[in-house]
N, C-alpha and C positions, 0 to 999 in steps of 0.2 A: 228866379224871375223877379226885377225889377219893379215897384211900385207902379212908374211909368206902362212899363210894359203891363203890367195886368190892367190898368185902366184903360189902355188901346184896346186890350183883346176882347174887356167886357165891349166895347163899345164897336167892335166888331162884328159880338156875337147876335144872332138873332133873336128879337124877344119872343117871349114867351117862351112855354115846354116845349126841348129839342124834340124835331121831327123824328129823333131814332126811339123814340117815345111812342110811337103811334105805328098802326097796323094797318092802313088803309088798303083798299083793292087797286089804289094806283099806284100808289107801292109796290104789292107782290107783283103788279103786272109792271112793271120798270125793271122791277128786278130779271122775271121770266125772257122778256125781250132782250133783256143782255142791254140796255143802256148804263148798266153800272161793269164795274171788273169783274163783281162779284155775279151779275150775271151771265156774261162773257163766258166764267169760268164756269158758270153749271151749265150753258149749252154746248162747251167743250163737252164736259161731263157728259151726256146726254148720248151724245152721238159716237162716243165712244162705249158708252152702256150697249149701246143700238149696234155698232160691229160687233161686241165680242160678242152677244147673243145671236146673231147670223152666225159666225163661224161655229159655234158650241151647236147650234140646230146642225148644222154641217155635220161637224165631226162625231156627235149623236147618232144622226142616221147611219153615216158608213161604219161606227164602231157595232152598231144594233145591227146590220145586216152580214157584216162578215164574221159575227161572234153567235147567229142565226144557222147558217150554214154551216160553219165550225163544226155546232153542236148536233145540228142531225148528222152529218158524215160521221163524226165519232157514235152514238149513237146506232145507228144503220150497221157499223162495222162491228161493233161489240156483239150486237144481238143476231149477225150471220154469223161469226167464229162462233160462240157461245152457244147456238145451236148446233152446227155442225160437228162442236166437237163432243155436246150432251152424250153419255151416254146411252146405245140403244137404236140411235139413228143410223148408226151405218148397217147392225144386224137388222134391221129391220128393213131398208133398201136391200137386202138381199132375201128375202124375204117374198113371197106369193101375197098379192094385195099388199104390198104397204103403205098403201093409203089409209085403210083403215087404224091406223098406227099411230101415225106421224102425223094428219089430218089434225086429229085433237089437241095433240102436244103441239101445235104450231100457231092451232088458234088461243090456244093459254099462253105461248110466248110471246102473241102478239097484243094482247090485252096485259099483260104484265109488265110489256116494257116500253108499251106509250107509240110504236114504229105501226106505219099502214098495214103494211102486208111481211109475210114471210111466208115463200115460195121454196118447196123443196124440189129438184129435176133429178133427172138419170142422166146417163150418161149419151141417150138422144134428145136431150133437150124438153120433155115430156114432162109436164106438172104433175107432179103429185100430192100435195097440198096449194091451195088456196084460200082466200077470203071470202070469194065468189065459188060455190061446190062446182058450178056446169063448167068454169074452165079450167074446172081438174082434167089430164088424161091430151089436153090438148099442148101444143109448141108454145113456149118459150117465145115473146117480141121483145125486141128491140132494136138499135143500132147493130149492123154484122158483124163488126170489130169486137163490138163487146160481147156479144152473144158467141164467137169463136174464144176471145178467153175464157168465156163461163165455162164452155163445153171442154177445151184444154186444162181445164182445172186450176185454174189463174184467179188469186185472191184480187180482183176487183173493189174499186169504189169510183164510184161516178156521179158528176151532177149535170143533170139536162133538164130541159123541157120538155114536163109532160102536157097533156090537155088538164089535168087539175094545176099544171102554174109548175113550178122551180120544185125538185126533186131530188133528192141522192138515191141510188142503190147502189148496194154493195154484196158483192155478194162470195161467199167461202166452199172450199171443195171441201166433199166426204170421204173420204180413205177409208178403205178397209184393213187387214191385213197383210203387213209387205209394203204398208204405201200403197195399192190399189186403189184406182180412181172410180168411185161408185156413183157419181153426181156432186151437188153442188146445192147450197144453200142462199138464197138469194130475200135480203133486206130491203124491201123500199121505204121510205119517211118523206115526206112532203115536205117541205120549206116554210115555215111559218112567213107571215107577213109581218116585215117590220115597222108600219104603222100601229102595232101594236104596243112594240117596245117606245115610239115615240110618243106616242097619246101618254105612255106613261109618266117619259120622263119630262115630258115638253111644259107643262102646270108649272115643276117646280123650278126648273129655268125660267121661265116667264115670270115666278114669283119674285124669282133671288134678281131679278132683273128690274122689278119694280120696286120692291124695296131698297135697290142700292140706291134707285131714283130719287126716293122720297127720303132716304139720308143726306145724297147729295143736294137734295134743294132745302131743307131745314140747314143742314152744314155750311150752305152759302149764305142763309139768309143770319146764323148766326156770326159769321165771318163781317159780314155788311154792317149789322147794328155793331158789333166791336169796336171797328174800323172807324165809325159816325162818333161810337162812345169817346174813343180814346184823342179825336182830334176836333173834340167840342161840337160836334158840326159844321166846322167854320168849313169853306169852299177851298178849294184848290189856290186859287191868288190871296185869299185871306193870310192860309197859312206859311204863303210864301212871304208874304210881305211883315207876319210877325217875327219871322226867323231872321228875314235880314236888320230887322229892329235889333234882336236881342243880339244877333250875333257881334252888330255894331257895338253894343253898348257892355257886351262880356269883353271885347276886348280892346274897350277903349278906356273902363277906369284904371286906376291905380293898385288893383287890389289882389292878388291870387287865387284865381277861381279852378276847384277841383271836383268835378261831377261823377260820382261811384254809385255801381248797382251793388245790390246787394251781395253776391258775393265777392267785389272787392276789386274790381275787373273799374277801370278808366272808363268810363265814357266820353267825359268833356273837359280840357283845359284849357284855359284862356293864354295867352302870349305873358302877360307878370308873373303868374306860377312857372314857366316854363325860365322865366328868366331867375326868378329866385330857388327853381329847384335845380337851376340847370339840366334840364329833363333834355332829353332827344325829340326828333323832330317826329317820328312816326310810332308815340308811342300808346295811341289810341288802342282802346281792347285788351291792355294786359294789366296783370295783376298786380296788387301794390309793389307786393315782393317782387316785382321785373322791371320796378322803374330807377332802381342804383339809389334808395333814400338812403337814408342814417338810418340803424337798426330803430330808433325810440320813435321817430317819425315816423316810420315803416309799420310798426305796431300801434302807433295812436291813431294812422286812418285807418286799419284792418279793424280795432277794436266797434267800431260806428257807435261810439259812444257819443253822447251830448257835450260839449266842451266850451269853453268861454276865455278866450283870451290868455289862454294858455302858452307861456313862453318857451320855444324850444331852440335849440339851435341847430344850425343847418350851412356847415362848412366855417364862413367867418362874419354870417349874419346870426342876428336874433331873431324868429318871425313870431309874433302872436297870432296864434292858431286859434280858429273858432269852427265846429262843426257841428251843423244839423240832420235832423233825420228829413229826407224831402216824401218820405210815405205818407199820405192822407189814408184813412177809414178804407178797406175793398182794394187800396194799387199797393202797386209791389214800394216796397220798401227798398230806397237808399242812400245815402249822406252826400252833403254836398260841403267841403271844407275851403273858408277862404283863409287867407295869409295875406299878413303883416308886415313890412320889414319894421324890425324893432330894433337897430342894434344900438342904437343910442343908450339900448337897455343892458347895456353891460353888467352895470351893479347892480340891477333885480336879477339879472341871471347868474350871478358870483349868490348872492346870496340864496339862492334856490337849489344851485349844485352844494352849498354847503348844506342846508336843510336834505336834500338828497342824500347824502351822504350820512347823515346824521341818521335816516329813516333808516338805511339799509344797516348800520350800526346794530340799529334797536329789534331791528328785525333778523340780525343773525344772533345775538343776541339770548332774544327770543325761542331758536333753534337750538343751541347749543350747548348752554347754561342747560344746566338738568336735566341733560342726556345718561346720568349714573348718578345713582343714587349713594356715591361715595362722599364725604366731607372733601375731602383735597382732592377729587376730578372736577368736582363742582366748585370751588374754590380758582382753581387751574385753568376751567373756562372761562371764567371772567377775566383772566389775566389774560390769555389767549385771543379773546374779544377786541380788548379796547388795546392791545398793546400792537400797532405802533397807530391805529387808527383814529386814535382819542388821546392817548398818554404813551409816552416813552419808556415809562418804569411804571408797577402794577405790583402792589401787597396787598395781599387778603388774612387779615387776622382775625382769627376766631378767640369767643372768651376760652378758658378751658374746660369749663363743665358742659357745653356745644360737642369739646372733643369727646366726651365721655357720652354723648348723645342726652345728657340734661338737659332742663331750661333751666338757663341762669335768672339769679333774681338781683333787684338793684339791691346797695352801688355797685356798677361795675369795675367804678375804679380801683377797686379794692381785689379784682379777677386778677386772671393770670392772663394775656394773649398771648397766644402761642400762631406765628408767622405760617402759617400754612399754606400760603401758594406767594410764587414770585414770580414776574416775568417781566421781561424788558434788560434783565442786568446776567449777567453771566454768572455762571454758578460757583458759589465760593467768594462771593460780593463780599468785601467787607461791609458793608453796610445793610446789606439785607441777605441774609442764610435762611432757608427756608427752614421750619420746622424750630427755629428757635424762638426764644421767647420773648418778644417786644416787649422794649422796656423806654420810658417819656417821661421828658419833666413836667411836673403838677403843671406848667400853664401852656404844656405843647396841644398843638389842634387835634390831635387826633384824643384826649381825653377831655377836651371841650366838647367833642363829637358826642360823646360818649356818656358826658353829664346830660348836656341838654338834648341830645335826642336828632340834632340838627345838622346838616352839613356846613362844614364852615371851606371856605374859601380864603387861601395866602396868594394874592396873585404874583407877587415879586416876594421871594424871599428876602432878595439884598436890600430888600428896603426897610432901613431897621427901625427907621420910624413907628410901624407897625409891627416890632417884635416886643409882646408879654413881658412882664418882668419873669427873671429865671429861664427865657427861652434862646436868651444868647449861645452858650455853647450848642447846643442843639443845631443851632439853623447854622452855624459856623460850620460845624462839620457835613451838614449835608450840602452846602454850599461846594466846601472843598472838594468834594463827590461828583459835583456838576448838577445837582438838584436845584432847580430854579423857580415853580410855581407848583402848589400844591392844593388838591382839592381833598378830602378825607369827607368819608359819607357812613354813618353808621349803617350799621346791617340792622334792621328793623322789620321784625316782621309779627303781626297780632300784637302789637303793642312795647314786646318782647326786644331787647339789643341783645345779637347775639355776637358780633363782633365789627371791625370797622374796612372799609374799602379805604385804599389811597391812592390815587390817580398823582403823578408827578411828569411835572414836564422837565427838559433839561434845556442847555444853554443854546441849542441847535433847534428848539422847537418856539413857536410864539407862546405869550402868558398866556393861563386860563382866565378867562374874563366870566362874566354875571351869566351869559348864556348859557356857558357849558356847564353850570352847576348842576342846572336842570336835567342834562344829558348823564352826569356823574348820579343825580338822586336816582335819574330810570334804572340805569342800569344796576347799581344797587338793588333799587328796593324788588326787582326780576331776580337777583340772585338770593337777596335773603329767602323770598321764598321757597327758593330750590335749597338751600343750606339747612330751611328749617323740614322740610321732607328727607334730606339727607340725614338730620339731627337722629328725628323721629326713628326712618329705617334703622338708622346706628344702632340706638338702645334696643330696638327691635330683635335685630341680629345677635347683637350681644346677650339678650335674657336669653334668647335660642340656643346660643352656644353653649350657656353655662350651663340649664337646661340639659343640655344634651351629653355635654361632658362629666353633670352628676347621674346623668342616667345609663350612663356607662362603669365598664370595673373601674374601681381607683386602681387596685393594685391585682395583678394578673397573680391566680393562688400559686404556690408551690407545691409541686408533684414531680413524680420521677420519673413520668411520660416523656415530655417535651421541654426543651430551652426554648424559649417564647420574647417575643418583642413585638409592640404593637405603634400603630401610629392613627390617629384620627384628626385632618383637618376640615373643617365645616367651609362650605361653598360659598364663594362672597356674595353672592346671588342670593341667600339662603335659603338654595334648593335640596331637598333632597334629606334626608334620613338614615345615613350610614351608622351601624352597629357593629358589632363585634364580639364576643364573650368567648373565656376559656372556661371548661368544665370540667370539675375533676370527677370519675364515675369509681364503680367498683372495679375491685382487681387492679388497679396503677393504673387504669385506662382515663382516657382524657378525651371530651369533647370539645372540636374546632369549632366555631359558628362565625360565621361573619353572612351579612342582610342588607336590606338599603330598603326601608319605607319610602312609600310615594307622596305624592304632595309637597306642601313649600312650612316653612315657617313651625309655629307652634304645633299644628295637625301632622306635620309628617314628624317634630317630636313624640307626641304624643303614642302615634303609633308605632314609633322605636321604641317606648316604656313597654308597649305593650306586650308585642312581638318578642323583647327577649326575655321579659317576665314569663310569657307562655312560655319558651325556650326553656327555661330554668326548671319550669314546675315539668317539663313534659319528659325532661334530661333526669330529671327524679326517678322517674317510672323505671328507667335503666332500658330504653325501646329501641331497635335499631335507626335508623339516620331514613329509613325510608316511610317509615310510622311518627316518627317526631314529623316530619313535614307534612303528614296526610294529614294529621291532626292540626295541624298548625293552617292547613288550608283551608279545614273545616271551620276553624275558630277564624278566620277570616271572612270567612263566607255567611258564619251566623252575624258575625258582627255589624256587616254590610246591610242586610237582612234586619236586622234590629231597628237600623236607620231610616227603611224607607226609599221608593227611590224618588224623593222629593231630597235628597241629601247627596246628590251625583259629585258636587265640590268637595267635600269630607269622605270620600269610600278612602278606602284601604287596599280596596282589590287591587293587586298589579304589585304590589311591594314583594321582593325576590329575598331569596335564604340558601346558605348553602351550608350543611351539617355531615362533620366527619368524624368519627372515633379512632379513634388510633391506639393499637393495645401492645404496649412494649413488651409484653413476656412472646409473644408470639412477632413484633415487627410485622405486625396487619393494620392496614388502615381500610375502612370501609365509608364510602364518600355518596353525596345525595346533595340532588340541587334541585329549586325551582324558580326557574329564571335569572336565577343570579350566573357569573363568570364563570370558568372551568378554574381550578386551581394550577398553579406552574409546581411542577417538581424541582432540586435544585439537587443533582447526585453528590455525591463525597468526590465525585474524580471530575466532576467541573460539567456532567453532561444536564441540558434543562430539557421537559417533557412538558407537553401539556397534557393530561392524561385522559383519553376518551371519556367523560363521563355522560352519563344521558343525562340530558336536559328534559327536566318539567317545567309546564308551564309554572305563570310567576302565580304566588297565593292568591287564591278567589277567581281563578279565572278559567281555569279547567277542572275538568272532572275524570282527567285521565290518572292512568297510577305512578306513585313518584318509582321511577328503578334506582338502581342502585351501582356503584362502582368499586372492586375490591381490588387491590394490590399489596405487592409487601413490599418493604420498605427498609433497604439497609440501614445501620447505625450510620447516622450526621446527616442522614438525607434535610432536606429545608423544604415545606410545604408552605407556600405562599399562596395567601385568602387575600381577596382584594373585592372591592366595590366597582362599580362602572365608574366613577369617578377619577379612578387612577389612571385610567389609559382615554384616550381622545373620543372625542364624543364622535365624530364622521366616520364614517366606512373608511375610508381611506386610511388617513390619518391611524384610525385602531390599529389596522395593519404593520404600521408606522412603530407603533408603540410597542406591539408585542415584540418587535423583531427589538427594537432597543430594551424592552423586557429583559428578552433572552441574553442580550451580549452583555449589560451590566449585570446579572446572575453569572453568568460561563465566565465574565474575566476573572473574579475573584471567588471562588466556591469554598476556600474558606472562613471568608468572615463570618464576625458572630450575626445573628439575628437583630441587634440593634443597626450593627454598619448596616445589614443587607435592607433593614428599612429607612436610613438615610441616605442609601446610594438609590434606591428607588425611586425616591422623593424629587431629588435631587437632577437626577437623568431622564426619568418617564413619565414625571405629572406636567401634565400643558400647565401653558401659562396661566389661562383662565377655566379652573375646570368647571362641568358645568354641573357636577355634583360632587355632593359630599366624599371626603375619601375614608377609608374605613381600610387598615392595612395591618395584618396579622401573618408573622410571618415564624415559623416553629419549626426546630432543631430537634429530629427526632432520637431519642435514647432507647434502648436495649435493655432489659433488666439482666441483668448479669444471670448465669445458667445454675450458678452456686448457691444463689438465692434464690432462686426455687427450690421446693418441694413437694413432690408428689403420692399420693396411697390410695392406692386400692382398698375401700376396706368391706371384708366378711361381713356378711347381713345376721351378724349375731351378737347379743348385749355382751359374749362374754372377751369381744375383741375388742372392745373398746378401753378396758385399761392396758394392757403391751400397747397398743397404740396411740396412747396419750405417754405412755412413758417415754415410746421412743421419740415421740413429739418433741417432747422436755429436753432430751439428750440434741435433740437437733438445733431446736432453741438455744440451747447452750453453746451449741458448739459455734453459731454465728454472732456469740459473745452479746447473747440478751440475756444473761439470767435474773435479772431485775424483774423481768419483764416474763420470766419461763412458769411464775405460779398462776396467773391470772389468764394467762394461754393459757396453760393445762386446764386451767378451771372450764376455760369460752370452749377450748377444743370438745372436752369431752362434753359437755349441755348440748352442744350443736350435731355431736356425731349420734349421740342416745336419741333425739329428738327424730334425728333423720330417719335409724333404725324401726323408731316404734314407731313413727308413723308415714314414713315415706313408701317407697317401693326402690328395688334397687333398681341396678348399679348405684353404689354411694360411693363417692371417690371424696377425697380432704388433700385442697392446695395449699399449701403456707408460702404467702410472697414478703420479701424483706426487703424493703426498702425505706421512706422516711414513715414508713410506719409496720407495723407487725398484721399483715393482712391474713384471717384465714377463712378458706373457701369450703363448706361442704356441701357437694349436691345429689341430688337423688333424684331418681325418675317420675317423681309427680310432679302436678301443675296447682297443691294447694299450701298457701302460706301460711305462717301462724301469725296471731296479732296478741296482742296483751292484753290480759283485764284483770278487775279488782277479784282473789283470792279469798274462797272463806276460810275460816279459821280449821274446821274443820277439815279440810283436805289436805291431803296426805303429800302430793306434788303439787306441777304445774306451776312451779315456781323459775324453770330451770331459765326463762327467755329473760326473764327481771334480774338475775345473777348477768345472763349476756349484756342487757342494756347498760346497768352499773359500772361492768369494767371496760367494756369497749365503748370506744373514741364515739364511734358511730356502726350503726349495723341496719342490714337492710336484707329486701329479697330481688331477686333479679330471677328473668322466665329464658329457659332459655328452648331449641328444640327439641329437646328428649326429655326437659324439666324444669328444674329450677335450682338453683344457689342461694345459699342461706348464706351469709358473709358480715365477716365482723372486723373491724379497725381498731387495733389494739396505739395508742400513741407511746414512743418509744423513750422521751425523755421527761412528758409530765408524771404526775399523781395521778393515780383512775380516781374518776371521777365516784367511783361506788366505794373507797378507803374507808368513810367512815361512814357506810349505811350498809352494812353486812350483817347486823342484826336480824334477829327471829321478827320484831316490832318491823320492820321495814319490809324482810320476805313474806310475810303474813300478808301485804297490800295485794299482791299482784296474782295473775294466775295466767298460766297461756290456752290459749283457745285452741280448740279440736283443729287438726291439720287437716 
């Protein structure tokens, strides 16, 4: 609205507080009379209240009086059959006196079921009960028609008039036996009056009748003041005569007028907007999005944002858009936008799509840049960015102790740059190779950058006016390149240079000018700090790995179990926690292990330290693979438990293990997991297996029992341990991998264990895995059958020398006799010991392989330990002779006992050579078994 126009309407308006203001009684009575619409429309109202409450009294009474009669005929009929067919009524009609009978049971079922009367007859028509005693014994009245069906035994119901008013009877025959007709039971009920059902209902109609009344007349009188509110009060010609004002003068200036409601919908356009939007002629009422704008104009009226002279374009003008909110305090809210033609404004508008463009630069930028926390992804974005947007050609050089994830310190010109991201030139550039090492003469810009901290700007290279001394060759050759203005921006970030940006245009693009410097410092100083979060993670990752890879075996032992190769690479993520360890036990047997700890970073190292240190110490014990994990889940479980559960980020719980022993004299392997993978078999004739084994939950999280899994195991079988890491993290995908598992195992089931873990690598690790890989892969051996030996031996001291001698001769004959005095020695202390104090069966194994193994076990479950000897005693020496010349010795439990076992080493010195004296026997003593 127009200045003009609001100073006519004030001078329109009447003074003082509008009439819709006041309550007068000649008001409400203007209103009632119907001189206004709105009272028109409540004496419509009125007299439409006024019919439907006639026809509703109508259809009331006829529903009240035919649902009246209804219910006595139903009634009447029930309570004739119901009597007639009680038992006792019909033997009783045959009966002398059955009055006296029937009489009382007639007046209880007439009081019981609410009916006038209940009349019993005979078969002449003759009462024998009644209501009234004296016209007992007397005829039956009524109509003769009905009174001949009574008598014919005809189930009746009838309504007439009697002298007490509107009546049903009904009445039912009495059979005897056979069907015999003995009389008839006859019902009458009297017809209630349905002035009773309407007295009822007729208050609450009348109710609902007046209050719709008193809705509709508050309803119109709030209609009336709205109606007064919303159009000032001004009179019918008032309002007509400001409209054709305004209408005059919307579409007589020069300017584009556009009137929207709130949600976005046209109300008003004047004929200049129509001309500058080239709008359609009927397009009143529809959405912004339905009037064919430009998408940015289409979105700047939908927004109903405040706006000021904002220039857009709109086909081959410029218009300056201006838009207000037209909502006051209490009315609806909506904008009213007028339009400019501006196109004179060409160059503010060139210069605004350039700033536009520049925003949306900074703003993908912003998105993309340090999306991975890698040095060269993040490097790669910024080339990615500005190339061809900003710059033609894009190097990103980092110092080189950045690569290493240091902070460098100054000078930097003294660094190494190492060319870490390129883009804009094809790869294999002689002038820019990625990953090589930048190298500038002392007065090229990019180590001016670099001293002073600042970006320097070469707008024309060929301009040699402005080339350093010593920077001729230089600019010559990137010249002959097609390099032609250069902007170089150090990487700066907390103070810190960590390497330099270089933005180049070439001979096909305009110079960089004083602007864009500003646009090259943004986008810089958004990338250093994502460089220097990549820095940080870097060294991060790296302490983790090393971490991780000294808390692994260096060197996998040697044993005569398994040919073994293993593989671990850590997750560039640095997710995840994968282990591995080989164990050598008693008897040639060898323990598999491979695990995967939870959590990320240093914490799920730490609980890989942990997890296979338990491993180690539990693997000590000599325990099957189902008791190493129980425990193992226990010491998780207390762990977690230590912590609190204020410590949910740090648990441990959830990290998985999978533990198998594999015993070459027998080619048995017994296998146990919790939550970790199933192992893949890899036969000698090319077949692969995955082999059923139960799954226990992962450490710390159940409390169910780990089972176990046994199979045998031909000579060259390959048992491959892997981590989730190795195969695809999706459902799918897994699928995917195991079947490629399978086929690079089946093509070639010869190679050794090192190929079988490079061809794995190589063919089934995703691209990006999303944990740790942990890959143990073992060649199982056979201990040859000639290298064993076995005895039985007699629970008596005086077998123990033949059978240490024939030991010696056995000894010898597998070409130890180095090695046959210090056996005879271990044999016989361990067979004597078993004797006196074990219980039988005692059996003695000798295994030969990289060491001189011998077994002796007996039927108890108590071990012996060592302790210090007094002088005095006589034995109890014999366990300190065993520790002296064996490698190592131990006890192991097994189901019917135990093994006492000792490792004799076949090509050192025993370590007891020169401590065989009395002065050293004299130290030690063995404990009661």
């Amino acid at each position: 609205m127009t200045a003009a126009a609001r100073k006519a309407w004030r001078r329109r308006r009447p003074s003082g507080p509008p009439a819709l203001h006041t309550s007068s009684p000649r008001r409400r009575a203007s209103l009632l009379r119907g001189s206004s619409v709105a009272g028109q429309v409540f004496v419509l109202e009125f007299l439409l209240v006024v019919a439907l409450v006639a026809i509703a009294v109508v259809a009331m009474v006829l529903s009240a009086r035919t649902q009246v009669t209804a219910d006595a005929r139903h009634r009447a009929r029930a309570v004739a059959a119901a009597f007639a067919q009680s038992p006792g009524v019909a033997e009783a009609m045959t009966r002398g006196n059955p009055t006296a009978v029937l009489q009382p049971r007639a007046e209880a079922a007439r009081k019981t079921s609410g009916v006038d009367s209940v009349v019993v007859f005979n078969t002449r028509g003759i009462r024998l009960t009644h209501p009234q005693p004296e016209l007992i014994g007397k005829r039956i009245v009524g109509p003769a028609a009905q009174i001949r069906k009574e008598l014919a035994g005809q189930p009746i119901t009838e309504t007439f008039h009697a002298s007490q008013g509107r009546s049903v009877i009904s009445a039912f025959p009495v059979t005897g036996p056979g069907g015999k007709f003995l009389g008839g039971v006859s019902v009458g009920v009297k017809i209630k009056s349905v002035n009773s059902e309407v007295d009822q209902r007729l208050p609450v109609l009348l109710g609902a009748a007046g209050g719709t009344l008193v809705v509709a007349a508050g309803g119109t009188t709030l209609v009336s003041r709205r109606v007064r509110r919303q159009t000032h009060g001004l009179a019918p010609a008032e309002m007509t005569r400001m409209y054709e004002h305004h209408d005059a003068v919307l579409h007589a200036v020069r300017e584009g007028v556009l009137i929207l409601d709130g949600d976005g919908r046209l109300l008003l356009v004047n004929d200049e907007a129509r001309r500058l939007l080239q709008l359609a002629p009927d397009i009143e009422r529809r959405h912004v999005s339905e009037l064919g704008l430009e998408p940015h104009l289409e979105k700047l009226l939908a927004s109903g944002r405040t706006v000021s002279d904002e220039v857009h374009p709109s086909g081959t003008r410029l218009l300056a858009v201006n838009i207000r909110s037209t909502g006051d305090a209490g009315t609806p809210t909506g904008t009213v936008a007028t339009l400019r033609d501006t196109t004179e404004l060409r160059v503010v508008a060139g210069r605004a799509e350039v700033a536009r463009e520049r925003l949306e630069l900074l703003y993908d930028a912003g998105v993309r840049i340090g999306s991975t926390l890698e040095l060269t992804g993040t490097a790669e974005a910024l080339a990615e960015v500005a190339v061809p947007r900003f710059a033609d050609v894009v190097t990103v050089e980092l110092l080189d102790p950045v690569e290493r994830g240091e902070e460098p310190s100054p000078p930097h010109e003294a660094e190494v740059l190492r060319r870490t991201a390129v883009g804009g030139v094809p790869e294999g550039h002689p002038l820019f190779r990625q990953g090589e090492q930048a190298t500038y003469a002392p007065s090229a810009p990019q180590l001016q950058a670099l001293r002073t901290g600042q970006a320097v700007l070469r707008t024309d290279l060929s301009d040699t006016s402005g080339w350093p001394a010593g920077y001729g060759p230089e600019a010559l050759r990137l010249l002959d390149h097609g390099m032609r203005s250069l902007i170089t921006v150090p990487l700066r970030y907390r103070g810190v240079t960590l390497g330099l940006a270089n933005f180049w245009r070439t001979r096909r693009s305009e110079l960089f000018e004083d602007d864009d410097v500003a646009i090259a410092g943004e986008l810089a100083a958004r990338t250093a700090v994502c460089v220097d979060n990549a820095r940080r993670f870097t060294r991060e990752h790296a302490m983790v790995v090393t971490l991780r890879r000294n808390l692994l075996p260096y060197d996998l032992p040697e044993q005569d179990a398994v040919e073994v190769a293993s593989r671990y690479l850590p997750a560039q993520a640095g997710g995840g926690g994968g282990w591995f360890d080989v164990i050598p036990l008693p008897g040639a047997r060898v323990a598999l292990v491979v695990g995967s700890a939870v959590g990320q970073g240093l914490h799920a190292t730490a609980t890989m330290g942990r997890l296979r240190t338990a491993v180690q110490n539990f693997s000590a014990l000599d325990l099957p693979p189902d008791e190493v994990l129980s425990l193992l889940d226990e010491l998780v479980t207390r762990v977690d438990l230590e912590r609190g559960p204020s410590a949910d980020s740090s648990s441990i719980a959830g990290s998985t293990c999978l533990y198998a022993i594999y015993d070459p004299v027998a080619g048995h392997c017994t296998v146990a997991r919790a939550g970790h993978p199933a192992p893949a078999l890899l036969g000698p004739d090319g077949t692969v297996d995955i082999p059923e084994v139960p799954l226990g939950p992962p450490l710390g999280k159940g409390r169910e029992p780990v089972e176990t899994a046994e199979f045998s195991l031909p000579d060259a079988t390959s048992l491959i341990l892997h981590t989730h890491g190795l195969l695809a993290h999706d459902d799918q995908d897994r699928d995917t991998s195991l079947r490629t598992l399978r086929h690079v195992l089946a093509t070639a089931p010869d190679r050794s264990p090192e190929e079988t873990c490079r061809s794995l690598l190589d063919n089934v690790l995703p691209p990006r895995p999303a944990d740790d890989v942990a890959l143990l892969v073992a060649r199982t051996r056979l201990l040859d059958p000639k290298h064993v030996a076995e005895w039985e031996v007699p629970f008596d001291p005086a077998a123990v020398a033949p059978l240490r001698a024939e030991c010696g001769r056995h000894i010898e004959a597998w070409g130890l006799e180095e090695a046959a005095f210090n056996a005879e020695l271990i044999i016989s202390e361990l067979i004597t010991n078993a004797i006196r104090y074990g219980v039988p069966p005692v059996r003695l194994r000798l295994l030969h392989g990289r060491t001189l193994i011998c077994e002796v076990s007996d039927g108890s479950s108590t071990a012996p330990h060592l302790r210090r000897a007094r002088t005095t005693d006589e034995g109890g020496r014999g366990l300190f002779l065993v520790s002296q010349f064996a490698q190592r010795w131990g006890t192991r439990y097994t189901t019917r006992g135990k093994v006492i076992w000792a490792e004799q080493a076949l090509h050192d010195t025993p370590a007891g050579d020169d401590a065989t004296g009395d002065s050293l026997l004299g130290q030690w003593d063995v404990a009661d078994w």
